[in-house]
C-alpha positions as CSV (number, residue, x, y, z in Angstrom):
1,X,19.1,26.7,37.7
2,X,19.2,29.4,34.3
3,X,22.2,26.6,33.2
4,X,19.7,23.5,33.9
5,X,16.7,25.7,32.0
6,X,18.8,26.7,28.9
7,X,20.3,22.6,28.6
8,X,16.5,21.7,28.5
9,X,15.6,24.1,25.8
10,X,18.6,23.3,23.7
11,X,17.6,19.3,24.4
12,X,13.9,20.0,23.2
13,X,15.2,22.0,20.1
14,X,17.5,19.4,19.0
15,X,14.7,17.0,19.1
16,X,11.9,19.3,17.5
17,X,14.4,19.7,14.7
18,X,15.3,16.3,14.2
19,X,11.9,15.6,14.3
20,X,11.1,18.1,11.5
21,X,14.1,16.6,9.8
22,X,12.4,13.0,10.0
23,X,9.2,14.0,8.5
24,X,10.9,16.1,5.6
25,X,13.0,12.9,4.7
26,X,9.9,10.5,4.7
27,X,7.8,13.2,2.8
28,X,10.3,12.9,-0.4
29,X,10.6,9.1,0.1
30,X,7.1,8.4,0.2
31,X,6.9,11.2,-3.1
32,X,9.5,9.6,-4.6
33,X,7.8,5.8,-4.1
34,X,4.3,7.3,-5.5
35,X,6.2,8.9,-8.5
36,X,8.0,5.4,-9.4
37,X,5.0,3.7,-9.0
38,X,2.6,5.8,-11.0
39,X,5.7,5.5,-13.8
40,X,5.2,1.6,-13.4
41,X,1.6,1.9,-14.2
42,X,2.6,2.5,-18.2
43,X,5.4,-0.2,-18.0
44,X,5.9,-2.7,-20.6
45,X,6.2,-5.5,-18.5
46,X,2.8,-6.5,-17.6
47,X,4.0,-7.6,-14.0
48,X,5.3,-4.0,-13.1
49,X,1.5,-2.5,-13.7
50,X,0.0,-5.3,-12.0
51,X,2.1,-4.0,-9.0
52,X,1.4,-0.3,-9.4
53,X,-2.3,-1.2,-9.9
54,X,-2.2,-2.9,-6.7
55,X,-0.2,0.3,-4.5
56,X,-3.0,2.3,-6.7
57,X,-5.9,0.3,-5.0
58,X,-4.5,1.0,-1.6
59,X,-4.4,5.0,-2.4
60,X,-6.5,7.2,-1.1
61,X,-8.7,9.2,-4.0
62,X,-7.7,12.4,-5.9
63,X,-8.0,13.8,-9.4
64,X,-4.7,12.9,-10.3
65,X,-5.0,9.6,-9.4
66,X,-8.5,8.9,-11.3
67,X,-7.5,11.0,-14.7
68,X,-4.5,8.8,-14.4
69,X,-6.3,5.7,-14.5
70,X,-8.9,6.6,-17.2
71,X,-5.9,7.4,-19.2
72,X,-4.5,3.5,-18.1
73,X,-7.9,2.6,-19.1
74,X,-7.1,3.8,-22.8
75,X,-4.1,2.4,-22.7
76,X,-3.7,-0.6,-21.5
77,X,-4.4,-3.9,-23.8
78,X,-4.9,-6.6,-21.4
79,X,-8.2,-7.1,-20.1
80,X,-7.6,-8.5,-17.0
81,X,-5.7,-5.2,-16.2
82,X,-8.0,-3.0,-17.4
83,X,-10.9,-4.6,-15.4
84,X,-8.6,-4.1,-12.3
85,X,-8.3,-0.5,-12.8
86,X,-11.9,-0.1,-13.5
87,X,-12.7,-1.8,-9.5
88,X,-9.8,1.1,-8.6
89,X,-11.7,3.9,-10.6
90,X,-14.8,3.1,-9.6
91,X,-13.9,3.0,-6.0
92,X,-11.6,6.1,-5.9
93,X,-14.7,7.9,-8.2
94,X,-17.2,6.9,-5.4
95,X,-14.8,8.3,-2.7
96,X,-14.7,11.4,-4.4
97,X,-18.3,11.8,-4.8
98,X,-18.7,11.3,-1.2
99,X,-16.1,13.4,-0.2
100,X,-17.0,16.0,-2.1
101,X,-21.1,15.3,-1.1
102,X,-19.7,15.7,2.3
103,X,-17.7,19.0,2.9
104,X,-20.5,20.2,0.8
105,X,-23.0,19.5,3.5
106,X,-20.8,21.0,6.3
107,X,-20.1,24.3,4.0
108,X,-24.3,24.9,3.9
C-alpha cells in the first residue's frame, strides 16, 4: 500500500515537472518569436514589416508595443505601411485607455 502511494507521488511529480518544463520552453519560444518579430518591424525589406505589422495587429496592447510603433511611425517611408500601423496604434491606444479606465473603476 505505502509502495503503491509513493509510485503515485513520484508519477504526479514527474508529470508536474514536465509540465513546468513545457511551459518554460514555450515561454522563451514565444519571447524569442515576439523579439524576431519586433526586429522585423525596422527591416529593409518592405515585405518583412508588412509581416511584423500584421503579428503586431494580433498583439495584445502594452507600452512597449505602442512607443514601438510611434517610433515605426517616424520611421517608416511608405505610406501604405505607416497607415497600417496607425489602425494598430490606434487600436492598441484605445485598449489601453480602457484597460486602464477599467481597473481604475474597480480600484475606487
Amino acid at each position: 500500500m505505502a509502495d503503491r502511494l509513493n509510485q503515485n507521488l513520484k508519477t504526479i511529480g514527474v508529470v508536474v515537472l514536465a509540465g513546468a518544463a513545457a511551459g518554460v520552453v514555450a515561454t522563451l519560444l514565444v519571447r524569442n518569436q515576439m523579439v524576431r518579430h519586433q526586429r522585423g518591424l525596422f527591416s529593409p525589406h518592405a515585405f518583412q514589416r508588412l509581416a511584423a505589422l500584421g503579428h503586431m495587429a494580433r498583439a495584445e496592447a502594452s507600452v512597449d508595443r505602442i512607443n514601438l510603433l510611434r517610433d515605426f511611425m517616424v520611421w517608416e517611408t511608405r505610406p501604405i505601411l505607416r497607415s497600417r500601423a496607425r489602425a494598430i496604434l490606434e487600436r492598441m491606444e484605445s485598449e489601453a485607455h480602457a484597460s486602464r479606465l477599467s481597473s481604475a473603476g474597480g480600484a475606487a
